[in-house]
C-alpha positions as CSV (number, residue, x, y, z in Angstrom):
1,X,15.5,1.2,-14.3
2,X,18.4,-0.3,-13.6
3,X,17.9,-3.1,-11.0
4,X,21.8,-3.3,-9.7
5,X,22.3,-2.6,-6.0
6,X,23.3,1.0,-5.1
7,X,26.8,1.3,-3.7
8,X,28.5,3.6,-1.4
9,X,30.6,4.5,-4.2
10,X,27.3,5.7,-6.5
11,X,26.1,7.5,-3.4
12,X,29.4,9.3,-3.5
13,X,29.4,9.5,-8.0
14,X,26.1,11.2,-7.5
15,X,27.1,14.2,-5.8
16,X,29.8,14.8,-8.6
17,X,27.4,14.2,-11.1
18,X,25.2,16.5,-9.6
19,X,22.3,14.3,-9.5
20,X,19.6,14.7,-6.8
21,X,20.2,11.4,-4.1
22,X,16.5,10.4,-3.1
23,X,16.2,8.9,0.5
24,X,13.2,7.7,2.4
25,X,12.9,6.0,5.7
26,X,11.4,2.3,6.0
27,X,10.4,0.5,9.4
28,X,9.1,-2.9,8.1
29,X,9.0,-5.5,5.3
30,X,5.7,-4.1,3.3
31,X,7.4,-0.5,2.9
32,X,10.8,-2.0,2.2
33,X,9.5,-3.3,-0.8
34,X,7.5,-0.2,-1.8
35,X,10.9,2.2,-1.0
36,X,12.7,-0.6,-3.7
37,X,9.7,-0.4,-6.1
38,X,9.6,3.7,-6.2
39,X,13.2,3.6,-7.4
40,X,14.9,5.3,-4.3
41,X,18.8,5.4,-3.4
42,X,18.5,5.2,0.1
43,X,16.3,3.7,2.9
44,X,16.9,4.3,6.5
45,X,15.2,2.3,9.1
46,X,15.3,5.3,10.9
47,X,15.1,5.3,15.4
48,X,11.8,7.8,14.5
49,X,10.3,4.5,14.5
50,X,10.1,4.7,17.8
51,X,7.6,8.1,17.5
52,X,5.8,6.7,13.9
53,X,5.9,2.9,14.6
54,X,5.7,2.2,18.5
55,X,3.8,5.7,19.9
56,X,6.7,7.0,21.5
57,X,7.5,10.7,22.5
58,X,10.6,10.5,21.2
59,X,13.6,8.8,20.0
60,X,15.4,8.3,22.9
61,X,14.0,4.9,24.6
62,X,14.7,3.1,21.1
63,X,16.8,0.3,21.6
64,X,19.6,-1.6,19.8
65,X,17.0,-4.7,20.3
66,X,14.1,-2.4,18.2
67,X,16.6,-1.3,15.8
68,X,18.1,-4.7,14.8
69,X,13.9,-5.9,14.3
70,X,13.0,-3.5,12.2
71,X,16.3,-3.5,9.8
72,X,15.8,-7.1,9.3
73,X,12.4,-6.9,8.1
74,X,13.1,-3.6,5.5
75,X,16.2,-5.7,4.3
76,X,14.4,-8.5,3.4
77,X,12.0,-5.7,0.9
78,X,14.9,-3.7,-0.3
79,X,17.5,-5.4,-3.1
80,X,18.8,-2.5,-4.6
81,X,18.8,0.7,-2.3
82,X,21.3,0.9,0.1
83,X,20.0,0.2,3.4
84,X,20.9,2.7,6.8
85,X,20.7,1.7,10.3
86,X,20.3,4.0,12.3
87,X,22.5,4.0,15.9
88,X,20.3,4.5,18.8
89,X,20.5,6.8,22.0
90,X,23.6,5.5,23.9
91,X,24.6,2.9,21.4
92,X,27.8,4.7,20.6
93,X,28.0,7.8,23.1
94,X,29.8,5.6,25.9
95,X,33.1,5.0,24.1
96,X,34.3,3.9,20.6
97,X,34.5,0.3,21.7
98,X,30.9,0.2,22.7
99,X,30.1,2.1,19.5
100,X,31.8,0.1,17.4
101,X,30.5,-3.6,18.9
102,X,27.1,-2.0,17.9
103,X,27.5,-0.7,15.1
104,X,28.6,-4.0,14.5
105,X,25.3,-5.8,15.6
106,X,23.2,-3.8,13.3
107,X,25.0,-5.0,10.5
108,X,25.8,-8.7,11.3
109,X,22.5,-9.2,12.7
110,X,20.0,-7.1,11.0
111,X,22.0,-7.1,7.8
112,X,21.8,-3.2,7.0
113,X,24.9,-2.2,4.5
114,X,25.8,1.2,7.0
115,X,24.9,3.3,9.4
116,X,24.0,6.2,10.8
117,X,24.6,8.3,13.9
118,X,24.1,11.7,15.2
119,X,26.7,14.5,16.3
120,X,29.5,16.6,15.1
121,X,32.8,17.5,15.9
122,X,32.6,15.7,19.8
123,X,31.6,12.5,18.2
124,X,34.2,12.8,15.3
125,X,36.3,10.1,17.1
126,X,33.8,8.0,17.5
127,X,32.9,8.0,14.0
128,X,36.5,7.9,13.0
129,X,36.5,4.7,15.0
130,X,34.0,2.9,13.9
131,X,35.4,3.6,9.7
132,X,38.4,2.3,10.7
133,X,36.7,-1.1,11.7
134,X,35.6,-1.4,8.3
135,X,31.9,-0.2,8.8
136,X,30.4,3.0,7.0
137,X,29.2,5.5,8.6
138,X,26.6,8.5,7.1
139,X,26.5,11.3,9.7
140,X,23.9,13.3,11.3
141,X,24.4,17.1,11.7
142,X,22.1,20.1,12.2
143,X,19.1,19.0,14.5
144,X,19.6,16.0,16.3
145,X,16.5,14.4,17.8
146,X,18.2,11.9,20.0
147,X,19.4,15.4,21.6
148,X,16.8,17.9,20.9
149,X,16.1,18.7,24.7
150,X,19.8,19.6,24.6
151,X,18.9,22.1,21.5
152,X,16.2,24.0,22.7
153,X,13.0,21.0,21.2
154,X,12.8,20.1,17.7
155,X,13.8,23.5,16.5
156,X,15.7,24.7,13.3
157,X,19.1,25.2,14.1
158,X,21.9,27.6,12.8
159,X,19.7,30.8,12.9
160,X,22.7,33.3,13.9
161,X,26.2,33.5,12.3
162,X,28.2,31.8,15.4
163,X,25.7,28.7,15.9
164,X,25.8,28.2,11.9
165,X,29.8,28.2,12.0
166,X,29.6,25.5,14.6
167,X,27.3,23.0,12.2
168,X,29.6,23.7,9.1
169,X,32.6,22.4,11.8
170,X,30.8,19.7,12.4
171,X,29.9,18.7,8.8
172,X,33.6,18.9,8.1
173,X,34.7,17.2,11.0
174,X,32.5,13.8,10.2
175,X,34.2,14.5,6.6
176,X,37.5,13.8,8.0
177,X,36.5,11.5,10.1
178,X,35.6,9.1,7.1
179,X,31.1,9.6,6.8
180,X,30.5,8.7,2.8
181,X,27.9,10.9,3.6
182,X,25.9,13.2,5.8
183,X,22.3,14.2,7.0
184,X,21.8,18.0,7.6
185,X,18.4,18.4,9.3
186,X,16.5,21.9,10.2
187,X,18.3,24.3,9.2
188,X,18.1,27.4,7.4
189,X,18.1,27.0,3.3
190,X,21.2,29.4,2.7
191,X,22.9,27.2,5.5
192,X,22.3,24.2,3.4
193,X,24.0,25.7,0.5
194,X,26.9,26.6,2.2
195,X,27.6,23.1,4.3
196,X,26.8,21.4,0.9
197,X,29.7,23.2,-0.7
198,X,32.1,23.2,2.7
199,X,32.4,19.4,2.1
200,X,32.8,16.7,-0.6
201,X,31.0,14.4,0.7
202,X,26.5,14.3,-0.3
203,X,24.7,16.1,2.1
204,X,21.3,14.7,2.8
205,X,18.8,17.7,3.9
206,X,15.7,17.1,5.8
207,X,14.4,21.0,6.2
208,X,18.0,22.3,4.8
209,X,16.7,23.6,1.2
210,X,16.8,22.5,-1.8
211,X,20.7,23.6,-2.4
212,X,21.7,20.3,-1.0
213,X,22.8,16.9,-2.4
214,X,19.4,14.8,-1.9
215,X,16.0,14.9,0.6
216,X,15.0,12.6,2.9
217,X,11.8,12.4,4.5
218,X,9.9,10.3,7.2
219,X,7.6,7.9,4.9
220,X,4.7,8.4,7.6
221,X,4.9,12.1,7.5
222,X,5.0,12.2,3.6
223,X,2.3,9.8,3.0
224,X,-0.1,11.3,5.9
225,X,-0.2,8.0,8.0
226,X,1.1,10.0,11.2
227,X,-0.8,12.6,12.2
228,X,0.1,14.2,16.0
229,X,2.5,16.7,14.1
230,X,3.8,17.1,10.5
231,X,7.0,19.2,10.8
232,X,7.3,22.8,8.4
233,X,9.4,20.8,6.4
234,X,7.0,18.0,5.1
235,X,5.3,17.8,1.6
236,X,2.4,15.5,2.2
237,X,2.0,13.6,-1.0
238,X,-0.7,11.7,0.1
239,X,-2.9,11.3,2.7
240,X,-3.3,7.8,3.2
241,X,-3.9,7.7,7.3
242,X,-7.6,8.5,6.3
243,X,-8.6,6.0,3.6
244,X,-7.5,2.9,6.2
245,X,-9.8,4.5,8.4
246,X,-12.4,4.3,6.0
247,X,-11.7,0.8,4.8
248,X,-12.1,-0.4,8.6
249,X,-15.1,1.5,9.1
250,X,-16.7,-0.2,6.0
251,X,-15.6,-3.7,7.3
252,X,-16.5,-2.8,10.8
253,X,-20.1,-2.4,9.4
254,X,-20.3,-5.0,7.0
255,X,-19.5,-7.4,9.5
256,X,-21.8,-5.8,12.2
257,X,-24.6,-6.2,9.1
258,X,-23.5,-9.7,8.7
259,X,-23.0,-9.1,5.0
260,X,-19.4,-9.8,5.3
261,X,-18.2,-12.8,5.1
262,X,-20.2,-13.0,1.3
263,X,-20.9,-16.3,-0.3
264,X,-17.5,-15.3,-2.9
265,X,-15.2,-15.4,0.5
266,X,-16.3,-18.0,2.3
267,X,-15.1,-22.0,1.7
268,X,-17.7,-25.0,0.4
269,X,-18.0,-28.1,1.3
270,X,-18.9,-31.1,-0.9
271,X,-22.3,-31.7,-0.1
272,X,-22.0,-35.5,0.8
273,X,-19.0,-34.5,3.2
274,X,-21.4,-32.3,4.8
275,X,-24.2,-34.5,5.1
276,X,-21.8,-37.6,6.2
277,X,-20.3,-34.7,9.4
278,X,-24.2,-34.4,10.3
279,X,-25.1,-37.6,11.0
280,X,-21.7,-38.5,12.3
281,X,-22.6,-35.5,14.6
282,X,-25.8,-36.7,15.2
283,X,-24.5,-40.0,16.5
């Protein structure tokens, strides 16, 4: 494999090469370095942290304080995928300025090499914005979490003729606003196919089919390791939540049973030393 770091400019190659991008999200050091072991392209140290990682309902009370936490620990696993921060609820909706000091932060101080935001055609500007201040930006198009109340829930999106129109807008809008790439999340397969070939930029798909550029999926989901929903769109390739129960179950009993600690993991002590503490003790 070759061990050089991926570059927005291989991210962009790969669509015209037709090969298959392979993104995954990360949220700490451990999976960082699994993510750059597996061989992927991307990682995004995603705001669904906030749901997988810290037992929240949602996205939206993620903040740019979280988000710089967790990027510094996947950076410090991952040395060749490129790295995406994701841009957390009201972190760049208030005005380009704001968006772009932020943006800004998750880059200087958790050290991510882009990021990521969600919205089409209204946030456009913003996006534009923040390119032009030197920072790369991969868009977020389809279903939005940070927004889903807004959309009806987590729901696919797109489903009539008018409401797909407005998501191919969008995808071309954060084209011309400057996105090397794009995320296209819930949506109907065909749909992915057609806002795959409306721009020239990869589109990511999350639920969108397999007529897209690359998948992404939540790590957690995929591996099994959350478990209060797993979206239609999830291919479980593991189910690892399970076995860690099982491992703590065994060492909750072993230790009730007092046959853990074993003679193999515990320290000695010279027997002299010992003897020497006891009467020092004893005195």
């Amino acid at each position: 494999m070759n061990q050089s770091q991926i570059t927005i400019q291989a991210i962009k190659q790969a669509k015209k090469d037709q090969r298959k991008l392979v993104m995954i999200t990360a949220y700490d050091y451990p999976f960082g370095l699994m993510a750059d072991e597996a061989g992927v392209d991307i990682v995004l140290v995603g705001d669904s942290l906030g749901m997988v990682v810290m037992g929240l309902d949602g996205t939206v009370k993620v903040t740019m304080e979280h988000m710089i936490h967790h990027i510094k620990a996947v950076v410090r696993g991952c040395k060749r995928p490129l790295v995406v921060g994701d841009m957390p609820f009201m972190s760049y909706n208030t005005s380009v300025r704001d968006a772009i000091i932020n943006a800004g932060r998750l880059m200087k101080e958790g050290g991510c090499d882009v990021v990521k935001l969600e919205g089409g055609t209204d946030f456009a500007p913003i996006v534009a914005g923040i390119v032009k201040a030197g920072i790369p930006v991969q868009g977020h198009v389809g279903l939005t979490p940070q927004t889903a109340s807004a959309l009806g829930g987590f729901k696919m999106q797109g489903k009539d003729a008018q409401a797909a129109k407005r998501i191919v807008d969008d995808a071309r809008a954060l084209e011309d606003a400057g996105v090397f790439s794009m995320i296209l999340e819930a949506v109907p397969a065909p749909l992915g196919k057609i806002v795959s070939e409306a721009v020239s930029v990869p589109v990511i798909g999350i639920g969108a089919g397999s007529d897209v550029d690359g998948q992404v999926l939540v790590t957690h989901d995929m591996i099994g390791l959350f478990d209060k929903f797993t979206p239609k769109f999830v291919k479980q390739y593991t189910q690892i939540r399970p076995t860690i129960i099982d491992a703590m179950k065994a060492y909750k009993e072993e230790v009730v049973k007092k046959s853990f600690p074993a003679p193999e993991h515990s320290f000695s002590m010279p027997e002299q030393a010992l003897e020497e503490l006891k009467k020092m003790i004893q005195d």
